[in-house]
Structures are given as structure tokens and as C-alpha cells.
N, C-alpha and C positions, 0 to 999 in steps of 0.2 A: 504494500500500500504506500504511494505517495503522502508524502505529507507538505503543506504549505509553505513556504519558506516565510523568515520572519518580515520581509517588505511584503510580501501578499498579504498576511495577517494584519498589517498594519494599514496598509490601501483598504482593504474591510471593513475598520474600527470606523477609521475617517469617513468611509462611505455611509455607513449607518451614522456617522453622528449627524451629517450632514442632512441625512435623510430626517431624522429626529426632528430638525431645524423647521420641519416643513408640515408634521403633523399637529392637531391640536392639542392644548393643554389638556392634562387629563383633569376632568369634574369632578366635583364632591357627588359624594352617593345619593345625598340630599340639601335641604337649606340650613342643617344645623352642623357648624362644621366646630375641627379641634384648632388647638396652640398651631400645631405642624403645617393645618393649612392656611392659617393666619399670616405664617411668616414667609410663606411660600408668597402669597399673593402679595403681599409687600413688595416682594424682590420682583414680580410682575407687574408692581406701579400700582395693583388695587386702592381703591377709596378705601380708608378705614374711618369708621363714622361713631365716636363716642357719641351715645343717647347719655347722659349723666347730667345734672346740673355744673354753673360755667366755677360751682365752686369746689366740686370734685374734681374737674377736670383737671385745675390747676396744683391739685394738690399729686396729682400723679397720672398720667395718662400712655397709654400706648404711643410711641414716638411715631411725628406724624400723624396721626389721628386728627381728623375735623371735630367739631362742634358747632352746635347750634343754642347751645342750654339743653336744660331736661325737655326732652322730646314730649312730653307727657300733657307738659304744660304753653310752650310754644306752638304747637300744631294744633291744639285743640281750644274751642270756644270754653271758657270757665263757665256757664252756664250749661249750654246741652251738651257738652262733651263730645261735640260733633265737629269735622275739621275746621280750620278756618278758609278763610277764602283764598281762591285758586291762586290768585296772584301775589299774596302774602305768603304763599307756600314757595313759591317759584324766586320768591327773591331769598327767602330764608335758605330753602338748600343751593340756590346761584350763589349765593354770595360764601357759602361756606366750600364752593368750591364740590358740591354733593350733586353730582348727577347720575341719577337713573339710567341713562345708556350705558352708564363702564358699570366696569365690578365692584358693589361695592360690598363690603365686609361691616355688618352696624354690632356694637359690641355694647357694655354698661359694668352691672353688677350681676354675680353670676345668679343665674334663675328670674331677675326678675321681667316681670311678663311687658311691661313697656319696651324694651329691645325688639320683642317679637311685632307691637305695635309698628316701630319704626321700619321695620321691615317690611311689612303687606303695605304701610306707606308707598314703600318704593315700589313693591310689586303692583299695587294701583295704578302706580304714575308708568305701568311698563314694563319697569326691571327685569330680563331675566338671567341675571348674574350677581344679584343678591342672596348672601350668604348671613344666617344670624354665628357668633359666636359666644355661644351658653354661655360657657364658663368664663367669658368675661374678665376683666382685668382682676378679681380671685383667682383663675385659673392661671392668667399670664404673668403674675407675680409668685405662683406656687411653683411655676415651669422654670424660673431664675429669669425671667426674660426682663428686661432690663424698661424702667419709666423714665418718664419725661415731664417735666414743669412749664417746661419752654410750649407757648402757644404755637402751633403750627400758622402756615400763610398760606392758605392755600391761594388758587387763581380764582377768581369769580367765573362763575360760566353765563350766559344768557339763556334761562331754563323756560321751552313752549310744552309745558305739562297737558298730557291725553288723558285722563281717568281712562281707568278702564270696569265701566259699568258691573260688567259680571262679576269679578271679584269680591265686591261688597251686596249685601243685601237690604233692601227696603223695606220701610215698617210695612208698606201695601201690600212690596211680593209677600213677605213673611203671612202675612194674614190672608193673600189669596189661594196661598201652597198647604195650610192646615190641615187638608182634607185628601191632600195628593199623596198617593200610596207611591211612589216614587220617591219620596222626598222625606229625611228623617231631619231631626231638631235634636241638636245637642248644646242643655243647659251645665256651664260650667263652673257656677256659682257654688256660693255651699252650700249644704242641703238647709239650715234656716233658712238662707234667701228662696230657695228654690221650694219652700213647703211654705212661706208668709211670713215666718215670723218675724224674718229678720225684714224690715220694710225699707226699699231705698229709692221711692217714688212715690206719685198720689197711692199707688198699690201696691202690696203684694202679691204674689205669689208666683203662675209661671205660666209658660207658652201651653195650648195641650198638647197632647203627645209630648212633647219634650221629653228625652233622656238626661238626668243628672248623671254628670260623670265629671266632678270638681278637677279643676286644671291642676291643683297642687297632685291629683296621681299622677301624673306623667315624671316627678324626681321620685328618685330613692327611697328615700325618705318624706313622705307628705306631712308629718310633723318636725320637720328640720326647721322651718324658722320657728316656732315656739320651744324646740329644745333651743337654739340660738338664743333666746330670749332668758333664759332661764338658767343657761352658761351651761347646759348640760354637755353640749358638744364646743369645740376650740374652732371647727372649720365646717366652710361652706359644703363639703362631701355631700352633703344628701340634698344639696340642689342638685345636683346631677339630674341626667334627662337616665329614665331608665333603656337597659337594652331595646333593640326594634324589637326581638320576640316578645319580651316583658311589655311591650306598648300596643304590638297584635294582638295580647291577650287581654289586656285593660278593653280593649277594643272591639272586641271579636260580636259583641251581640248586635255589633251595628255591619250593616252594609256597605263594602268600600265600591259598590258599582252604584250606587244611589246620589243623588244630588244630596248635599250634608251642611244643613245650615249650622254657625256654631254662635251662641249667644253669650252673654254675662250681665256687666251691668251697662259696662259704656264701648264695649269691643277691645279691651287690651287684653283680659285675662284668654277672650275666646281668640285672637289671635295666635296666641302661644299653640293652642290643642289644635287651632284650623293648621299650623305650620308643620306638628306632630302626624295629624291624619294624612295630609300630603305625602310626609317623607314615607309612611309605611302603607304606600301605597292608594290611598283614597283617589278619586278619580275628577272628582266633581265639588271641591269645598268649596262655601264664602261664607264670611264670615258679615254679621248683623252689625254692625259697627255701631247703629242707635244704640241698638242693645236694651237690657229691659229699664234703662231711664225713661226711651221712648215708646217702648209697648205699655209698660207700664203705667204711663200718665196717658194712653190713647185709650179711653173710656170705652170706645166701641170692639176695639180688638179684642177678641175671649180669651179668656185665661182661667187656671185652674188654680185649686187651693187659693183663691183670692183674700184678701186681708184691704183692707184700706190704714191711710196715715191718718192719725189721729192728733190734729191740731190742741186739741183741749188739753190733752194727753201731756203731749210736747213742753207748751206752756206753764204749766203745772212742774213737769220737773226743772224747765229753766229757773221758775220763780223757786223754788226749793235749794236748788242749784247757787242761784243769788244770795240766797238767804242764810243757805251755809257757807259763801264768801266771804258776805260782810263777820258774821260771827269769826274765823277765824282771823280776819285781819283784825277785830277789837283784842281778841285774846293775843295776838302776835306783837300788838300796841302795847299790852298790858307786861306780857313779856320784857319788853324792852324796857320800859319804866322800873320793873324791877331788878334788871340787869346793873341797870342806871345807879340805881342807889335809890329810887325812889317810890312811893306809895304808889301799891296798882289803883288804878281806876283816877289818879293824881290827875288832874289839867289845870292846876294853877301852879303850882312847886316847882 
């Protein structure tokens, strides 16, 4: 048997590296990607797009990395938690240099659900080389990957934003599709919200049909931020997104060939589970972006387990609420008088 000599072996290498040159980049398997393809797409010129407030950001950020502020609250109206207007969007991500035609990479804190918000953002406006990174700069400071203080600069672009209609759902469609055996409702609220009790609108309770199936199953750990709270655990671990088979089977009693609408209260939480049902598969997601703010206070739209807000209710513990303010500011007054040196209850001394 012949064997190559070592110049043909090396005419080879060169030939395939060459050819390499000319294929495309290889894809994430879906939109929730790791550290590794993070820093890949970097070195590819990818957008990286902190969602954070501008005062996280400064305190450590992915180098390079845009922002805009907390996504959460610049993009959206402080009243219906509904976007704001087209052209107010179009300068905020132009001007941070954030365009929907390239790739871009939207990151925060690990697990939480406005990331996923910022992301069906872009995929509204288009995108399709937006990528969410879960784990988040938790993950990229757990990985040794090195932050930054210094504000990035990016270029401004001049952004002519296309919604793209089908991605989001309407309070009408939602209420015209109730009855359509094609079409399933996934509520991802927590079960108070989703049974009334917990009321965060003129109403309670939920879509019918709707499936509960709360967005915190999709991490490890669905009690990970109240152990966090409680100091029980040291690290973000159990926001993790669980395996794809562990998220088939969270999943399994719904249909992935079915149109899948997904709800909450204002569309951040139900973004998270619409980006999960994509990656494993689902075929037909949007998500309710009104969400149950706005089914909720549509009087006419039915809903199940209904509950109403109760003003009188309300009032009644504010004024309680008041009542045990001012009492302990007198007692904190009295405090201090006798810290003082002085008689409690004293206001002439």
C-alpha cells in the first residue's frame, strides 16, 4: 500500500481548511444557548445585549455588551405593560447600536424571565439569529470569564422595524380561538393566580381551558429563588433550565403539533416557557403579550374560577396599613427621646 507523502498531506489540510472558509457557521441547537457559544459569537462580531438596569451594568458587564436600561421597564408602557410605540423602540435599540438583522446574543441575570422578554422582542421585530443566554452574567462570572465597567460605544444604526403579527397574540384572537380544538392555552402563572386568589387585575382567575404549568418548572430547582432568599443555597444552580428530556416530560400532556398560546400576567414570564416549547420542539407558539392584565380587566372575555378586586377590601388595609405607620414612627420618636436623655412622650425638654 502507498502511502501519502508528507507535502500531499499537507496540500489536504490547506485544502479543507480552505474549504471550511466557505461553509456556514455551525447553529445552536436552539435559542437558549451556553458560556462557549457566547464567546464564540463574540469573536464572530455578534450583538451582545445586556437587558439589566444602567446601574448593574456599570457595576460589571460582559465586555462589549450594549444596553438600553432594564428592558422591562424601557420597552414597556408603566400602565398596560404593553410595548411602547414603534418609533420609541426603533431609536432605543438604533441608538444602542441593537439590530434585529445581525446576531444578536440578549443576556441579564441568570433565570430571570425578562431576558426571554427581550428576546421575542427581537424575534417580533424579525430576528432570526437571536440567541437568549440563561445563565447570564452568574454563569459568565462562574466560567472565570473576565467583566467590564467601561461602557461600551457602540455605532447607532437607523432601525425600519416590521412587527411580525403572528408571533404575538390578541386579546380578540385569544377569545375567538377558546372553543378551537386545534389550539391549546398554557397558563404560567402560579396556581393562586391561576385558581383567583391571588388577584392582579379588575379579576381573577383564568382563560378556560387553560393549562397551569408555572414557568419556574422549567429550572432545576422551582424553589431556588426562595431557598436564595433564605440563604439556604450560596449559588444560582437551580436556575438552570432543566434537560430537553426533563422539559419533554414537564410537557408531554400538551401537543407540540397544535397552535400553543402561552399567557401570565403581562407576557415576560410566558415568554420564557413560549422560548422552552420552541427549543423542544413545539411547532406553532405565541405568546399573549397583554397577558391576563388585559383579559383580565376585558369584562366580556370568559374566564374560569373568576374572583373580582375588591376596592373596599384594599382601602381598608391601606388605612390599617397607615395606621400602623404612624404608631410606629411615635414609638420610634419616643425611642429616641429616651436614647436622648430624655422623658418619653417629652415635646417641650
Amino acid at each position: 500500500m502507498l502511502f501519502p507523502t508528507r507535502t500531499i498531506v499537507t496540500s489536504l489540510i490547506l485544502a479543507f481548511a480552505a474549504l471550511a472558509a466557505f461553509l456556514p457557521q455551525a447553529q445552536a441547537a436552539g435559542s437558549v444557548v451556553d458560556t462557549a457559544f457566547v464567546v464564540d459569537a463574540m469573536k464572530r462580531g455578534a450583538i451582545v445585549w445586556d437587558t439589566r438596569s444602567i446601574d448593574e451594568y456599570k457595576q460589571g458587564h460582559i465586555p462589549g455588551s450594549v444596553t438600553i436600561g432594564d428592558v422591562g421597564r424601557v420597552l414597556r408602557d408603566d400602565n398596560t405593560e404593553d410595548y411602547i410605540a414603534l418609533d420609541r423602540i426603533e431609536k432605543l435599540l438604533g441608538s444602542a447600536g441593537i439590530d434585529p438583522a445581525k446576531e444578536v446574543v440578549v443576556y441579564g441575570a441568570k433565570g430571570n424571565p425578562f431576558v426571554y422578554f427581550a428576546l421575542v422582542t427581537l424575534q417580533y421585530f424579525g430576528s432570526k439569529q437571536a440567541y437568549i443566554y440563561h445563565g447570564g452574567i452568574d454563569d459568565w462570572r462562574a466560567a472565570g470569564r473576565p467583566s467590564s465597567t467601561e461602557p461600551a460605544s457602540p455605532a447607532p444604526v437607523a432601525l425600519t422595524l416590521q412587527p411580525s403579527p403572528a408571533l404575538l397574540a390578541t386579546t380578540r384572537e385569544v377569545i375567538a380561538k377558546l372553543r378551537n380544538a386545534s389550539v391549546q392555552i398554557v397558563d404560567v402563572r402560579t396556581p393562586k393566580e391561576f385558581s383567583g386568589e391571588d388577584i392582579r387585575a379588575l379579576r381573577g382567575g383564568h382563560i378556560p381551558g387553560a393549562i397551569n404549568i408555572p414557568y419556574e418548572q422549567n429550572w432545576v430547582d422551582p424553589e431556588a429563588p426562595a431557598r436564595l432568599a433564605r440563604k439556604e443555597v450560596a449559588t444560582k444552580d437551580g436556575l438552570a433550565l432543566k434537560s430537553v428530556e426533563q422539559l419533554k416530560a414537564l410537557y408531554a400532556r400538551l401537543d407540540p403539533n397544535k397552535e400553543t398560546i402561552v399567557y401570565c400576567q403581562s407576557g415576560v414570564r410566558a415568554s420564557e416557557t413560549a422560548t422552552v416549547l420552541r427549543d423542544i420542539g413545539f411547532r406553532n407558539v405565541r405568546v399573549y403579550d397583554s397577558s391576563w392584565l388585559a383579559y383580565g380587566n376585558t369584562f366580556e372575555a370568559p374566564a374560569e374560577n373568576v374572583t373580582y378586586f375588591n376596592v373596599g377590601l384594599l382601602n381598608g388595609r391601606i388605612a390599617a396599613m397607615q395606621k400602623r405607620i404612624e404608631t410606629l414612627e411615635k414609638e420610634l420618636a419616643q425611642a429616641r427621646q429616651v436614647q436622648a436623655g430624655k422623658p418619653a412622650g417629652c415635646t417641650t425638654c
